[in-house]
C-alpha positions in Angstrom: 0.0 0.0 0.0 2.8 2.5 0.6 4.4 1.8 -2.7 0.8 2.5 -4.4 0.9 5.9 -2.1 4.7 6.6 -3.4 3.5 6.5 -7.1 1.0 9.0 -6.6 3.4 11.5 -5.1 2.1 11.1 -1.7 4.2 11.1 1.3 2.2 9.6 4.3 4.8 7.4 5.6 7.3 10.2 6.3 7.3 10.1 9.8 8.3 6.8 10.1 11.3 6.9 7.6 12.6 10.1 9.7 12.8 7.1 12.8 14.4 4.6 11.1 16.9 7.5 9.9 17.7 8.3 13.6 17.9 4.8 14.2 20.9 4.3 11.5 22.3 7.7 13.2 23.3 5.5 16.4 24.4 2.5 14.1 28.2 3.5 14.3 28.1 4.0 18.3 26.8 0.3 18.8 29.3 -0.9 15.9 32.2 0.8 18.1 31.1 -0.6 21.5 30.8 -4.2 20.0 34.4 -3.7 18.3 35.4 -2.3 21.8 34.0 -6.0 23.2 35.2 -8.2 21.1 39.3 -6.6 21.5 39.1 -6.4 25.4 37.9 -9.8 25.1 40.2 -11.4 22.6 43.6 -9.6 25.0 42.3 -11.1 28.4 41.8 -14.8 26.4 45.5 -13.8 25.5 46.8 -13.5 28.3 45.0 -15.7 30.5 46.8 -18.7 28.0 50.4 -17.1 28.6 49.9 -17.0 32.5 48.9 -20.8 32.1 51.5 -21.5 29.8 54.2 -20.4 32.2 52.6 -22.3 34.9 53.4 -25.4 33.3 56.6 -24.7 31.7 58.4 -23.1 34.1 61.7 -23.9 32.5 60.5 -21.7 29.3 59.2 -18.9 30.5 57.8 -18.3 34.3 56.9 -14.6 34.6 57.0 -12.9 38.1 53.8 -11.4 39.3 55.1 -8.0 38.3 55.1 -8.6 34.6 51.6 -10.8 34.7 50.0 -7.4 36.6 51.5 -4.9 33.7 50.0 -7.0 30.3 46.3 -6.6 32.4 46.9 -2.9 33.6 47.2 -2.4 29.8 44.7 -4.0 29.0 42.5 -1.9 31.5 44.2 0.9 30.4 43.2 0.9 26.5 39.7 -0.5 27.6 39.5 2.7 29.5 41.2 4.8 26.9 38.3 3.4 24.3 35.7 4.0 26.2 36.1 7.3 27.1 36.4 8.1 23.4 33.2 6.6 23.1 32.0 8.6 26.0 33.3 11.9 24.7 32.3 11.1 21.0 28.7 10.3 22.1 28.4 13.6 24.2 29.9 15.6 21.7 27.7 14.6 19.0 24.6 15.2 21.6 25.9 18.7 22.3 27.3 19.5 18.6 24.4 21.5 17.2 24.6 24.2 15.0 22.3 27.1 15.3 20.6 25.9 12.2 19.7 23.0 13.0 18.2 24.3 16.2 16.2 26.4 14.1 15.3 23.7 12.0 13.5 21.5 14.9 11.9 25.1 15.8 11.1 26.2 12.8 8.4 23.4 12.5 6.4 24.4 15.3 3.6 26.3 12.4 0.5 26.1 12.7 -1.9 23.7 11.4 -5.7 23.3 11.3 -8.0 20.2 11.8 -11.0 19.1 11.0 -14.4 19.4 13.1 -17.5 17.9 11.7 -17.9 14.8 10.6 -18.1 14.1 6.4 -17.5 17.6 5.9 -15.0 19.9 5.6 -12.8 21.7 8.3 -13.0 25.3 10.2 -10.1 26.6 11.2 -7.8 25.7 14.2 -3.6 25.5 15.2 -1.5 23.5 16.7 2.4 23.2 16.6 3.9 20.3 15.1 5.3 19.2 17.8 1.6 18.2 19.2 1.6 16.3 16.2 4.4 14.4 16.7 3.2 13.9 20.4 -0.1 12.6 18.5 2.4 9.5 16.9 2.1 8.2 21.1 -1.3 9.1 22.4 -4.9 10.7 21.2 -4.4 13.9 19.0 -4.8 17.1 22.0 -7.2 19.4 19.7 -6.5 23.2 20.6 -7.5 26.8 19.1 -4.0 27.9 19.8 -0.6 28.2 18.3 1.8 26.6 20.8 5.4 25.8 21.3 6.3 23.1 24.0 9.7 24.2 23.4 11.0 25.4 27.0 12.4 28.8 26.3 15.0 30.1 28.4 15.7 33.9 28.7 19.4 33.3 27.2 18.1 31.8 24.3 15.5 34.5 23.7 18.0 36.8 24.6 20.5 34.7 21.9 17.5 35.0 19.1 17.3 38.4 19.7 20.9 39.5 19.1 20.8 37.4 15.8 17.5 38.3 14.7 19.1 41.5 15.0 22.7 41.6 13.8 22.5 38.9 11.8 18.9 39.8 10.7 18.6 35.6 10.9 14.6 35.1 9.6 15.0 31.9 11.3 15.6 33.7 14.7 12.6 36.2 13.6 10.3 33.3 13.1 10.9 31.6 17.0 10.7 35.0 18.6 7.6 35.2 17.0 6.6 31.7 18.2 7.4 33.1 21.8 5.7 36.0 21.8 2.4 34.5 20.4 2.7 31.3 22.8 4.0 33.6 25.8 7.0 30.8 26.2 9.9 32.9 28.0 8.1 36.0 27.6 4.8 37.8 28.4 2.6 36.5 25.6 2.0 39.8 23.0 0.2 38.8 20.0 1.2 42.6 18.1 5.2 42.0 18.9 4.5 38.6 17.6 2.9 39.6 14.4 5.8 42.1 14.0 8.5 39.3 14.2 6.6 36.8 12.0 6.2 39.7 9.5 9.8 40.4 9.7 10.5 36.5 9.0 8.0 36.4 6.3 10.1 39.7 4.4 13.0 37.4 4.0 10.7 34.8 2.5 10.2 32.4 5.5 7.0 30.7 4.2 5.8 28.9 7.3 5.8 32.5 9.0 3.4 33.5 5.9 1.3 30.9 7.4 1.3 32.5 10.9 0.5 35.8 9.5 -2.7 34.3 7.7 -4.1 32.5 10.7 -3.5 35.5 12.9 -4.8 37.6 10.2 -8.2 35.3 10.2 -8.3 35.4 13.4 -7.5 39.3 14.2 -4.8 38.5 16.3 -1.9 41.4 16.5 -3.9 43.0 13.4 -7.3 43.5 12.2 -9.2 40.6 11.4 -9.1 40.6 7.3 -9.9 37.9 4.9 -8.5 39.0 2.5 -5.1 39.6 3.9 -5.5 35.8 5.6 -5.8 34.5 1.9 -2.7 36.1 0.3 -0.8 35.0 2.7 -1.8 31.6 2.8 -1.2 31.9 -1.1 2.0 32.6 -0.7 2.6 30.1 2.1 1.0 27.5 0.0 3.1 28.5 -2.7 6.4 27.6 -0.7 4.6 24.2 0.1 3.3 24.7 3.3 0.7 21.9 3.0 -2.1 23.3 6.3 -1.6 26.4 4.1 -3.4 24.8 1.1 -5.8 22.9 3.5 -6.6 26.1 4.9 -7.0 27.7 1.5 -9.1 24.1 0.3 -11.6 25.6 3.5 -12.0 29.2 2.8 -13.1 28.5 -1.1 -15.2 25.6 0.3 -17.1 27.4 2.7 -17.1 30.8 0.6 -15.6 32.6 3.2 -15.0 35.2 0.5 -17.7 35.4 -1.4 -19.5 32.5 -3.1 -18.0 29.1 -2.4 -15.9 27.4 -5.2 -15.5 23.7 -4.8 -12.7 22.9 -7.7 -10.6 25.8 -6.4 -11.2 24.4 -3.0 -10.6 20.3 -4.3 -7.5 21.8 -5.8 -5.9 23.2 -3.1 -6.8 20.0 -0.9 -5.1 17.8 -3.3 -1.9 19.5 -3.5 -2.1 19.3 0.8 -2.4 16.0 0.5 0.3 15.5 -2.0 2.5 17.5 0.5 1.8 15.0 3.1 -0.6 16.9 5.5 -3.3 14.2 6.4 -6.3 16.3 7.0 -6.0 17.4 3.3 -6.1 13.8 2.3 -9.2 13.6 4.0 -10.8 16.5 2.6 -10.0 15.5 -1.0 -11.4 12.2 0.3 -14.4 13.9 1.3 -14.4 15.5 -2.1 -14.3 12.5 -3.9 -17.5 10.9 -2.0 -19.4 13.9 -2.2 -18.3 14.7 -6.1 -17.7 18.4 -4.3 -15.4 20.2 -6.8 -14.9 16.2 -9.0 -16.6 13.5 -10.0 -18.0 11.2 -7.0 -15.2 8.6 -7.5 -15.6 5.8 -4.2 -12.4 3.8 -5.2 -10.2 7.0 -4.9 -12.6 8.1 -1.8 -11.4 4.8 -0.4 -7.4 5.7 -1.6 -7.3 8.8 0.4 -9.1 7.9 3.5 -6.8 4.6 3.7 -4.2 8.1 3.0 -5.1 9.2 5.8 -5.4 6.4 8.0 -1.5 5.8 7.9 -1.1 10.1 8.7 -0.6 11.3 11.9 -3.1 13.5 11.4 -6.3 14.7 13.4 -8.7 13.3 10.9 -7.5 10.2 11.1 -9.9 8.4 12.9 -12.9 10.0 11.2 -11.0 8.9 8.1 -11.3 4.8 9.5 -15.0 5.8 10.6 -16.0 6.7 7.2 -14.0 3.4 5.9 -16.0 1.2 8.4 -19.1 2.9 7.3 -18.4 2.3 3.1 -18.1 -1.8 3.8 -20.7 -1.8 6.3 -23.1 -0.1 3.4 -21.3 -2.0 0.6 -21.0 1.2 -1.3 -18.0 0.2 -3.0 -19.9 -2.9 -4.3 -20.2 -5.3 -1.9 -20.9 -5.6 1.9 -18.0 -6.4 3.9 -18.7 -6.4 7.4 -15.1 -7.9 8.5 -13.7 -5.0 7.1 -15.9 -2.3 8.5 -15.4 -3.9 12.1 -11.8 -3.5 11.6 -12.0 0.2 10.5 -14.6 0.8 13.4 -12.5 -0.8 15.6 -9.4 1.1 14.7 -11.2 4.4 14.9 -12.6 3.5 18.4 -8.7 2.9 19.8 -8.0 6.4 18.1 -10.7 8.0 20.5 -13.9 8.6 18.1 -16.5 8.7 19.8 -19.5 7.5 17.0 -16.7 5.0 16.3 -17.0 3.6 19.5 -20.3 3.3 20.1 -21.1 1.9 16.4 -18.6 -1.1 17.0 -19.8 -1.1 20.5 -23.0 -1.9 19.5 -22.1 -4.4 16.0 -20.1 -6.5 19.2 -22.7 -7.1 21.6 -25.3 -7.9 19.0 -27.8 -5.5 17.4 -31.2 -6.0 19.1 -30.4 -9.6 20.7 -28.6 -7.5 23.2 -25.6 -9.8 23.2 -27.1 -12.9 24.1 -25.7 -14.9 20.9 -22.3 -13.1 21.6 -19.0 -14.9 23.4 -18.1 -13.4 27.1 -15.0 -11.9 25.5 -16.8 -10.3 22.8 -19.5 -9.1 25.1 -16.1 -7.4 27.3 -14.6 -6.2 24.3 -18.0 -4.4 22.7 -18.6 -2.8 26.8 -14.7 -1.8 26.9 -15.5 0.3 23.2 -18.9 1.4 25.0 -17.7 2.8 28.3 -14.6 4.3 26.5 -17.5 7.0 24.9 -19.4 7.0 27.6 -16.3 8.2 30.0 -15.7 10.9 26.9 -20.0 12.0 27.6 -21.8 10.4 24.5 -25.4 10.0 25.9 -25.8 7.0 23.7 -22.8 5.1 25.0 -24.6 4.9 28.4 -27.9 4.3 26.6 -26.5 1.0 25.0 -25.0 0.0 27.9 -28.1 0.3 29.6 -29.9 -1.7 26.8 -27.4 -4.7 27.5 -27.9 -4.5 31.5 -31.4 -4.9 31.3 -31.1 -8.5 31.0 -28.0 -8.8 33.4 -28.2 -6.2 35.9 -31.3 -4.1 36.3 -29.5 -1.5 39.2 -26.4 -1.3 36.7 -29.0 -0.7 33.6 -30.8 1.9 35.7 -27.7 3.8 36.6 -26.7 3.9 33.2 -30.0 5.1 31.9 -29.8 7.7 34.8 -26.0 8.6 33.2 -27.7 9.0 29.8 -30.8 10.9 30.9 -28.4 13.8 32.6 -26.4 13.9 29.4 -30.0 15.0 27.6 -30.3 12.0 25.6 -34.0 11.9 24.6 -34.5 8.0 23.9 -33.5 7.2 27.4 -36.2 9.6 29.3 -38.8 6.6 28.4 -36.7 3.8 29.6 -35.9 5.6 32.7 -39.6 6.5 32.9 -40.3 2.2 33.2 -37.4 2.1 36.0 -39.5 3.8 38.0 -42.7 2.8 37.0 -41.6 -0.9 37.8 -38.9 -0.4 39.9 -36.4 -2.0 38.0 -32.6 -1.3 40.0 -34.4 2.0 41.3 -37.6 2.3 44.6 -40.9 2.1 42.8 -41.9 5.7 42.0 -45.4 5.8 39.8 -45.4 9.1 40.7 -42.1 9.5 38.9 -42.8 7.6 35.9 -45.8 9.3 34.9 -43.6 13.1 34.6 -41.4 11.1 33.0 -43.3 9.8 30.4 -44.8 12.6 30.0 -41.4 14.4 29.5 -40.6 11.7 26.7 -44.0 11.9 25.1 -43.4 15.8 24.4 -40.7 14.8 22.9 -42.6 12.6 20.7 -41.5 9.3 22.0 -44.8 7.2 21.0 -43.7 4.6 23.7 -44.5 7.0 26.5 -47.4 8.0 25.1 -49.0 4.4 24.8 -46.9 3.8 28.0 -49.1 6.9 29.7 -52.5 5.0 28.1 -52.1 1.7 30.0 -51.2 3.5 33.4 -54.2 5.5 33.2 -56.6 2.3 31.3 -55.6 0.2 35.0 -55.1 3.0 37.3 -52.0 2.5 39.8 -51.7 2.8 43.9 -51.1 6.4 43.4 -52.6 7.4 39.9 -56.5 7.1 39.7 -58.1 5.1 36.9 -59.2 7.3 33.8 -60.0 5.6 30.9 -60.6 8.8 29.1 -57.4 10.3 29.7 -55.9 6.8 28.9 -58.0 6.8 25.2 -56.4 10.7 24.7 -52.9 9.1 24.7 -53.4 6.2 22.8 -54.7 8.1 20.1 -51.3 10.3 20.6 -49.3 7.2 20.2 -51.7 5.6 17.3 -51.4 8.7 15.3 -47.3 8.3 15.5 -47.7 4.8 14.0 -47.8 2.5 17.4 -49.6 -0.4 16.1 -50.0 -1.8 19.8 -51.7 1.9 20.2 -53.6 1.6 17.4 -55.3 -1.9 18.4 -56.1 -0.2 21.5 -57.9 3.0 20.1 -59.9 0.6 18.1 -61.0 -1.9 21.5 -62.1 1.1 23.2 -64.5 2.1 20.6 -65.6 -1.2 19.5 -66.3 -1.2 23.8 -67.6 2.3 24.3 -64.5 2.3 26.8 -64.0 5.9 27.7 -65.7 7.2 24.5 -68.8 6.7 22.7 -68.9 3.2 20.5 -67.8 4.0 17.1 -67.4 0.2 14.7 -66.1 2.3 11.7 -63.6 4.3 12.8 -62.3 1.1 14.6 -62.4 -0.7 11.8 -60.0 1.9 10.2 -57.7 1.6 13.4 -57.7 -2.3 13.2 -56.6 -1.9 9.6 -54.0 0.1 10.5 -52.7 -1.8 13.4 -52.8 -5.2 11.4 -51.0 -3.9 8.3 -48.5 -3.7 10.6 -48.9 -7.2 11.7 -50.1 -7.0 14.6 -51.6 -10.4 15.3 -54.6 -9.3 17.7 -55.8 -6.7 15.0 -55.8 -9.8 12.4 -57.6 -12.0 15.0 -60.3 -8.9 16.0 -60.6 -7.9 12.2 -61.5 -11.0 10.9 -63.6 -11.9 14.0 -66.0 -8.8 14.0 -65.8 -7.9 10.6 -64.7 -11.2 8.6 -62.2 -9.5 6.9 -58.3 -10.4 6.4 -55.5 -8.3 5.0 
């Protein structure tokens, strides 16, 4: 797959070749110690012989204790000798830095944006590359500001500053800029900042271009200005800074200035993506499955989110969602639900939240609640569950509450409590039938019945024909009313509750509550049975000998 990438100009793997460079870096330190091994080793075999060798031919040679201590004091000696030039080479080559190359590893803290909304395209937001890099080891830290984690001292600020300005070093210019925006070893000043990154950007530094647009967009050390943002993200993107042309890809997407121009926003995604930056890849991705700017194309939809997938990227794990989601659908052809659950799956260890709860749900069974499921699948599909539920996805407790009911009513109820405080609408009736049964929870009919009346103004159709039978029976605390009771299943009938429906049509074939009426439940029986519902077949064909 990376070769395929390669071919197309696309550079997703890059972070991995710069490790395996640093890795051949220390190749010639563990060559000399093993050389260093090997010689110590060979002299002490040496000598051990000659010390035996005397001892049994004493007549040859038999040397004194003087001469056997000098050979092995040598020995120690050039041991010692060699690894102190080890010692000393090692340091040296730790401290040797030039003030390029210091500026080099600074010089890459820019600023990048990433993407917010799912299947669509991305406002604008910073971070330093150095988060990125930190995003190789754990979850991607999302922030609306342009940081260095660089810890400035005031001699090196103080260093910068003499350069910037005897030297006039743009390089120097660009980190003082970095610290002034950041506040790192100074008193955070976003106009001093602006100056230095303008100062940079005169001597053509492009990733300080980049800085100026984002502050520009953002009126940050100058008036906010569009217009100003987009030439010099233009002239950023034209000294390939790739979150240059994914900010550029946005701005003509979303018509920031003016009316919104898809192929100049596709372009400027896919030369992003060709410069490596992995939430262009999955904007052009985006591009591709939408036909925003191109043709809908899925095979090269699937190319750039796999892209992306191998990036280091923020978008990553929407990039695996969306991959789960095209073999789960079979919109590339065929259904392949093997390779969705692997995509979900690697979204969900990535941290996305839909993600987790999708393959959460596809492990412990869609509506057999996991009965059908092995223990460890059941464990794995809770882990995924609980993961989004910690992060506050309503839906992720609702789930969980689902499974429970059939394990551990308390645990379900408390779950179903976690999801009701976290406004999650589909829970309020379910919570609602805790209390009106006491399931894990004290017996509350009181309770129940706000509840369900909560979840029926929500339109929950459950409540509503929940709210019928409470008031049909009557309860310890609520008094019987079978007219209230027939105003609430005629709620719930009329948003398509067949078990509603059935009922509308026995209390008028009845006179229960109402006055008798044959012909408008024959309508209702109709209704209910269409959607098989086997009493309205039986009570259909019984009173009116008809069958549908």
């Amino acid at each position: 797959r990376h070769f395929q990438l390669k071919e197309r100009g696309m550079t997703p793997l890059l972070h991995m070749k710069k490790r395996r460079k640093s890795f051949r870096g220390r190749h010639w330190r563990i060559a000399v110690c093993v050389a260093t091994f090997i010689i110590m080793s060979q002299l002490s075999g040496y000598l051990m012989s000659q010390e035996k060798l005397g001892a049994r031919n004493t007549s040859i040679f038999r040397p004194n204790k003087f001469e056997l201590q000098q050979p092995r004091a040598s020995v120690a000696a050039i041991g010692g000798f060699i690894l102190g030039i080890i010692s000393s080479c090692t340091s040296h080559c730790q401290s040797f830095q030039t003030e390029a190359e210091m500026f080099a590893k600074l010089r890459n803290l820019s600023i990048s944006n990433i993407t917010e909304e799912e299947h669509q395209s991305i406002p604008l937001h910073m971070q330093s590359s150095k988060a990125k890099d930190a995003s190789k080891e754990k979850n991607f830290h999302r922030t609306n500001e342009m940081v260095t984690t660089a810890n400035m001292t005031t001699s090196r600020i103080d260093h910068w500053h003499m350069i910037a300005r005897d030297a006039n070093n743009p390089e120097a210019m660009y980190n003082l800029g970095l610290c002034y925006y950041s506040g790192s070893g100074v008193s955070k000043n976003y106009e001093t900042a602006y100056d230095w990154f303008s100062k940079a950007a005169e001597h053509g530094f492009a990733d300080a271009k980049f800085n100026l647009g984002v502050m520009s967009q953002l009126g940050r050390g100058i008036g906010q200005s569009q217009e100003a943002a987009e030439e010099w993200y233009l002239d950023a993107a034209n000294g390939n800074v790739s979150e240059a042309c994914n900010n550029l890809g946005r701005m003509y997407q979303v018509g920031v200035l003016g009316k919104p121009d898809p192929m100049k926003a596709f372009k400027f995604y896919r030369k992003g993506a060709h410069l490596g930056n992995g939430d262009a890849m999955y904007n052009v991705a985006l591009c591709y499955y939408k036909g925003m700017g191109t043709n809908k194309n899925i095979k090269e939809t699937i190319d750039w989110l796999e892209a992306c997938s191998i990036s280091s990227s923020a978008s990553r794990s929407k990039a695996e969602y969306m991959l789960g989601n095209i073999y789960f659908n079979g919109e590339n052809g065929e259904i392949d639900y093997k390779e969705s659950v692997f995509w979900y799956k690697a979204s969900a260890e990535h941290g996305y939240p839909p993600a987790q709860v999708h393959v959460g749900k596809l492990l412990l069974g869609s509506g057999s609640r996991g009965r059908q499921r092995s223990n460890s699948t059941l464990a794995q599909g809770r882990r995924f569950l609980e993961m989004a539920a910690n992060n506050g996805v309503g839906e992720a407790w609702h789930v969980l509450g689902q499974y429970w009911t059939d394990h551990n009513k308390t645990k379900a109820f408390k779950c179903f409590e976690s999801a009701y405080h976290l406004n999650y609408g589909a829970t309020t009736s379910l919570l609602a039938s805790c209390y009106e049964y006491g399931w894990g929870c004290q017996k509350d009919e009181i309770k129940a019945v706000e509840m369900h009346k909560e979840a029926a103004k929500a339109g929950w159709s459950v409540s509503m024909n929940s709210l019928g039978s409470i008031y049909l029976e009557g309860r310890e605390d609520i008094y019987q009313d079978k007219e209230e009771a027939l105003r609430w299943f005629i709620r719930a009938a009329d948003h398509g509750d067949a078990d509603a429906q059935f009922q509308v049509a026995i209390q008028q074939i009845y006179g229960d509550g109402c006055d008798t009426n044959m012909q408008e439940a024959r309508v209702w029986l109709r209704k209910a049975a269409s959607q098989g519902n086997k009493k309205a077949h039986e009570m259909l064909f019984k009173i009116y000998g008809e069958t549908l």
